[in-house]
DSSP file (Angstrom, degrees, kcal/mol; ACC not computed):
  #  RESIDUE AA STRUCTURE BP1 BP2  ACC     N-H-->O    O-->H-N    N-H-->O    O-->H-N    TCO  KAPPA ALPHA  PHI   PSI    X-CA   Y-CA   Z-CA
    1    1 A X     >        0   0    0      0, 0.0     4,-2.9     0, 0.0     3,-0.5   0.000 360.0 360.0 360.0 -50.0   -1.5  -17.2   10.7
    2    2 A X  H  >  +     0   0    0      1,-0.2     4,-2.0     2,-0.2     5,-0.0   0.828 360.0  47.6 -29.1 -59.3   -2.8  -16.5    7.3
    3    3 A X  H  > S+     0   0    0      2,-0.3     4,-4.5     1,-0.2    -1,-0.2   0.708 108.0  54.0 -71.9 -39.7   -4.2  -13.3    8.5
    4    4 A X  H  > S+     0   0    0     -3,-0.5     4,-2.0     2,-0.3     5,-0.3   0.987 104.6  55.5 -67.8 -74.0   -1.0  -12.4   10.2
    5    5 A X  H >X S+     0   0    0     -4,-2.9     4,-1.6     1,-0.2     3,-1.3   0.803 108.5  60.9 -20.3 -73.6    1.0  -13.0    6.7
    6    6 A X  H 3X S+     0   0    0     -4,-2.0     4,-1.5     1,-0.3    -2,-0.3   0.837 104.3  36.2 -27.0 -73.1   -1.5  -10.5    5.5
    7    7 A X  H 3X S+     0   0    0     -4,-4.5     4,-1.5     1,-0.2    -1,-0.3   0.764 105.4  63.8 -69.2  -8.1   -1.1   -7.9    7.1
    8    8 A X  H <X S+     0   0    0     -4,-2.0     4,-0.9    -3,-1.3    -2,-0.3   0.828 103.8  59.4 -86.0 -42.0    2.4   -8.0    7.4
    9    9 A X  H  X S+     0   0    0     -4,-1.6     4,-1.1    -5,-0.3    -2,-0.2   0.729  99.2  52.1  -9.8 -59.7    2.2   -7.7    3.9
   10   10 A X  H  X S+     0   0    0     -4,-1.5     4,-0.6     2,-0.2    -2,-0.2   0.794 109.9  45.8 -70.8 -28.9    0.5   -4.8    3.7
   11   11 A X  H  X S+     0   0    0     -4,-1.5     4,-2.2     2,-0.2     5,-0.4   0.808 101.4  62.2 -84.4 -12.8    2.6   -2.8    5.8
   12   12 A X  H >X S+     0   0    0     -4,-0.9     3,-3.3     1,-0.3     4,-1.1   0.951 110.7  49.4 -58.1 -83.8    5.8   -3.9    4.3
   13   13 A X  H 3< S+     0   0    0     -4,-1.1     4,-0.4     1,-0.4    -1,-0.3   0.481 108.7  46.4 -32.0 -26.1    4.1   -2.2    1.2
   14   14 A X  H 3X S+     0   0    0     -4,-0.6     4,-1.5     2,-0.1    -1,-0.4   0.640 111.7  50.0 -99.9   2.4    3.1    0.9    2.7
   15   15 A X  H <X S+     0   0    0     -3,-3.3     4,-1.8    -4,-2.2     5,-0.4   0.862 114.1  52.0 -59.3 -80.7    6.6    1.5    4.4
   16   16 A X  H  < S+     0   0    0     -4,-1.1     4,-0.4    -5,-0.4    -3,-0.2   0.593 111.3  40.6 -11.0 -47.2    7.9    0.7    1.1
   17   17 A X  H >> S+     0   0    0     -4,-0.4     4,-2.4    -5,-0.3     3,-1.6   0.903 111.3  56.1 -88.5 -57.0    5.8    3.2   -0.7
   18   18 A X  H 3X S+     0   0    0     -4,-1.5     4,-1.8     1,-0.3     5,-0.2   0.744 110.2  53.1 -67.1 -21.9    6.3    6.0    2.3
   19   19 A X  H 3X S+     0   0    0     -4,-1.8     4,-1.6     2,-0.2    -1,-0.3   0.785 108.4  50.1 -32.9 -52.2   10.5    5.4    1.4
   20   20 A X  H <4>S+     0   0    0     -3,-1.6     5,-2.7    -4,-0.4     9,-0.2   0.759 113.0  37.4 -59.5 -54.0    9.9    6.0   -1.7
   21   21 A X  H ><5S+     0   0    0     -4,-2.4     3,-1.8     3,-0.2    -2,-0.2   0.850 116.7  59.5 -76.4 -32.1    7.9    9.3   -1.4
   22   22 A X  H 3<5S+     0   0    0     -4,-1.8    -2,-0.2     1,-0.3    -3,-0.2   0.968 104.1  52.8 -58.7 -53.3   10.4   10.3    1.6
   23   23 A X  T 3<5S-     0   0    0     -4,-1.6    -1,-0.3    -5,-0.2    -2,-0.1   0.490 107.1-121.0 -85.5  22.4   13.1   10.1   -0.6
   24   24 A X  T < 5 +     0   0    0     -3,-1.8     2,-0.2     1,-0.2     3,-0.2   0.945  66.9 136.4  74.4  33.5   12.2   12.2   -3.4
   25   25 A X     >< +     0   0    0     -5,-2.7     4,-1.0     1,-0.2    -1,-0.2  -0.399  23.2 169.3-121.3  74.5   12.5    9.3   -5.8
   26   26 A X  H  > S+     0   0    0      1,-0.2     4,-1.1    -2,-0.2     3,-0.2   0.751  74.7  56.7 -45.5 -28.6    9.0   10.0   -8.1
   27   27 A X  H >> S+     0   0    0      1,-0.2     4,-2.7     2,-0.2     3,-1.4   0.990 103.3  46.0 -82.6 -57.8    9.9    7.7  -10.6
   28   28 A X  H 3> S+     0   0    0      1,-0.2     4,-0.9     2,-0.2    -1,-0.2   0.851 112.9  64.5 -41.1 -24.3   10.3    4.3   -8.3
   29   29 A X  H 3< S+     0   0    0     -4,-1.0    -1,-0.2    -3,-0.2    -2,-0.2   0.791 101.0  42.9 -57.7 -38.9    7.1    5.7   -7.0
   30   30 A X  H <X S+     0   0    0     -3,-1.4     4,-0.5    -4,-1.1    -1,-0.2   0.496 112.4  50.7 -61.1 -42.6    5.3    5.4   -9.9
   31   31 A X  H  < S+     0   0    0     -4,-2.7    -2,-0.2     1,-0.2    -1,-0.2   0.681 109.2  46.2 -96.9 -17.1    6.3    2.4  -10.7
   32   32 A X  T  X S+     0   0    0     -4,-0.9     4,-0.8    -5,-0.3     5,-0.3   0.612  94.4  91.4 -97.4  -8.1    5.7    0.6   -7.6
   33   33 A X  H >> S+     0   0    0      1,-0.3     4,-3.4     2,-0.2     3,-1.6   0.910  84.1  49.1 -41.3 -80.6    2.0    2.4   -7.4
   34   34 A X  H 3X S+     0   0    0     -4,-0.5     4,-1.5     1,-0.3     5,-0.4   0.761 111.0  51.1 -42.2 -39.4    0.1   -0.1   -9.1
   35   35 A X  H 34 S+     0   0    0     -3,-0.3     4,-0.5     2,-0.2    -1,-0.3   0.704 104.8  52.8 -92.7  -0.9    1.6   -2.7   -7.1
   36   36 A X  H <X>S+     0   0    0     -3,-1.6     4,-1.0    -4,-0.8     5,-0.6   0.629 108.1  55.8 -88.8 -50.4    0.9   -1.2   -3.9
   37   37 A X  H  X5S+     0   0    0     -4,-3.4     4,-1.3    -5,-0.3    -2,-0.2   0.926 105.4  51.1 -64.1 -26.4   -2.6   -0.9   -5.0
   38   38 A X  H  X5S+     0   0    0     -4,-1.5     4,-2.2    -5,-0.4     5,-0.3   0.802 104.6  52.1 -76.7 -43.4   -2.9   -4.2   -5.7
   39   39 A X  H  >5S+     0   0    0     -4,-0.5     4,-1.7    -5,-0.4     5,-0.3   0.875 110.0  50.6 -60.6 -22.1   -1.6   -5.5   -2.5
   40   40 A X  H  X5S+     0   0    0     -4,-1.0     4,-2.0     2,-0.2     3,-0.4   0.914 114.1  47.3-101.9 -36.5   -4.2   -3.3   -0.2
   41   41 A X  H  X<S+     0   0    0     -4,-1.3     4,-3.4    -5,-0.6     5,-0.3   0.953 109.2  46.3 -62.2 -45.0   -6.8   -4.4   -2.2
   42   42 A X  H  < S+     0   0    0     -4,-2.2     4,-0.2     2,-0.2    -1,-0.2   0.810 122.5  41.3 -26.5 -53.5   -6.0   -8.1   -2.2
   43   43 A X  H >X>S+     0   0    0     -4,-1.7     4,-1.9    -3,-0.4     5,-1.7   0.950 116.2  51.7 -82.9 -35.3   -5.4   -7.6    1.9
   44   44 A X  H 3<5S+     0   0    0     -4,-2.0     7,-0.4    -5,-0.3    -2,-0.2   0.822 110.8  47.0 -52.9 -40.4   -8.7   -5.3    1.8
   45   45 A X  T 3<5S+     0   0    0     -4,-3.4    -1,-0.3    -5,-0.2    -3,-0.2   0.592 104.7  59.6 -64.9 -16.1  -10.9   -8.1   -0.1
   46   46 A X  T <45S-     0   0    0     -3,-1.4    -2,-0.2    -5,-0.3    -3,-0.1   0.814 117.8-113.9-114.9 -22.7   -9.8  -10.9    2.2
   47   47 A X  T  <5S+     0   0    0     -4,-1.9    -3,-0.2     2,-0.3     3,-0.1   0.682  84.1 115.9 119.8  25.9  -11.4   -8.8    5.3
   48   48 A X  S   <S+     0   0    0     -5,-1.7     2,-0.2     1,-0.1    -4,-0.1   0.920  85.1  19.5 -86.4 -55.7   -7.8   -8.0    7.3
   49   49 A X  S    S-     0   0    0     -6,-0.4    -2,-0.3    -9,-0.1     2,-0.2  -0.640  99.3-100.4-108.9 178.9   -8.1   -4.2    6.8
   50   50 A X     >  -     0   0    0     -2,-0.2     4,-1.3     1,-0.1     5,-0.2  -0.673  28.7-123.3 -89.1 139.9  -11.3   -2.5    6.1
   51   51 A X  H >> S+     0   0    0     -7,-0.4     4,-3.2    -2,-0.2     3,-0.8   0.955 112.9  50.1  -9.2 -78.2  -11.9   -1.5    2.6
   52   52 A X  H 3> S+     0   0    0      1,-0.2     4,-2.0     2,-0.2    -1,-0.2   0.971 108.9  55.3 -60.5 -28.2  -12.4    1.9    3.1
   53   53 A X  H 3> S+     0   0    0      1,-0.2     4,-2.0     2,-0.2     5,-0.3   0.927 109.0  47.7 -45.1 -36.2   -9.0    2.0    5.2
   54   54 A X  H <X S+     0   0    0     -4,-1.3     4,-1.5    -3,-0.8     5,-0.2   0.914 114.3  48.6 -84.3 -35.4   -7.1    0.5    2.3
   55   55 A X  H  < S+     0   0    0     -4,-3.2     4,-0.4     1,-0.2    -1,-0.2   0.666 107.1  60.2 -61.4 -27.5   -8.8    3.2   -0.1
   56   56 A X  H  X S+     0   0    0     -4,-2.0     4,-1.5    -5,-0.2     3,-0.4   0.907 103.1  40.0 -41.5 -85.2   -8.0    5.4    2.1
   57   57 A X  H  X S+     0   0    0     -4,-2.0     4,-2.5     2,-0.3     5,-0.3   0.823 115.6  58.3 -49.7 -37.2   -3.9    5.0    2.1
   58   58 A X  H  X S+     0   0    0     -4,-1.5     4,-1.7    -5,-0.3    -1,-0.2   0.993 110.4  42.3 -69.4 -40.8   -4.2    4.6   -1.9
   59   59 A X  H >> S+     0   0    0     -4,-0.4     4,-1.6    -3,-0.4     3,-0.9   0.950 112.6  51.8 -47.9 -63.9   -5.8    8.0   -2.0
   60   60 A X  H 3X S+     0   0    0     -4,-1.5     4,-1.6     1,-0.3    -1,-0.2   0.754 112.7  48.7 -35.7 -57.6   -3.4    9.4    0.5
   61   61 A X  H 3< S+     0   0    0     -4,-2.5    -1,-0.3     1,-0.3    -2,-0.2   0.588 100.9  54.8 -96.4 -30.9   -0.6    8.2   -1.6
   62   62 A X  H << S+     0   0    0     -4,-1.7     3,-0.5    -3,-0.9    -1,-0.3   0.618 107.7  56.6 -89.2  -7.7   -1.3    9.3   -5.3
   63   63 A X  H  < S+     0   0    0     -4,-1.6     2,-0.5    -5,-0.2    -2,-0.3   0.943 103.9  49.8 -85.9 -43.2   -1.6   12.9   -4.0
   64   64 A X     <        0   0    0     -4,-1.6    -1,-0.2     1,-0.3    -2,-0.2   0.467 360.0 360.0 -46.3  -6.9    1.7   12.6   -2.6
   65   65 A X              0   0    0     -3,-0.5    -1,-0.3    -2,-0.5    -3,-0.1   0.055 360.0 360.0-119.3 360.0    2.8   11.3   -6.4
């Protein structure tokens, strides 16, 4: 259940983020970065998604910024 929470977390957070870059809105992007990094690491420490997956996406997401 935990686990479940967790990841449902994370995706919430990268939909979120990919909304954000879809819609041309840099600044909300920006602002929500840091906390979108925080969340995939958080789910990425706890063993839900892989590290490198989550490192992955973070990467992905500040060249798009």
């Amino acid at each position: 259940q935990i686990n479940r929470i967790r990841k449902s977390k994370y995706k919430n957070a990268v939909k979120k983020m990919e909304t954000y870059i879809k819609s041309k809105d840099k600044e909300k992007a920006k602002k929500y970065f840091s906390k979108f990094q925080s969340i995939l690491m958080q789910v990425a420490k706890s063993g839900v998604v892989n590290k490198k997956t989550a490192s992955r996406k973070i990467s992905r997401v500040s060249k798009k910024i």
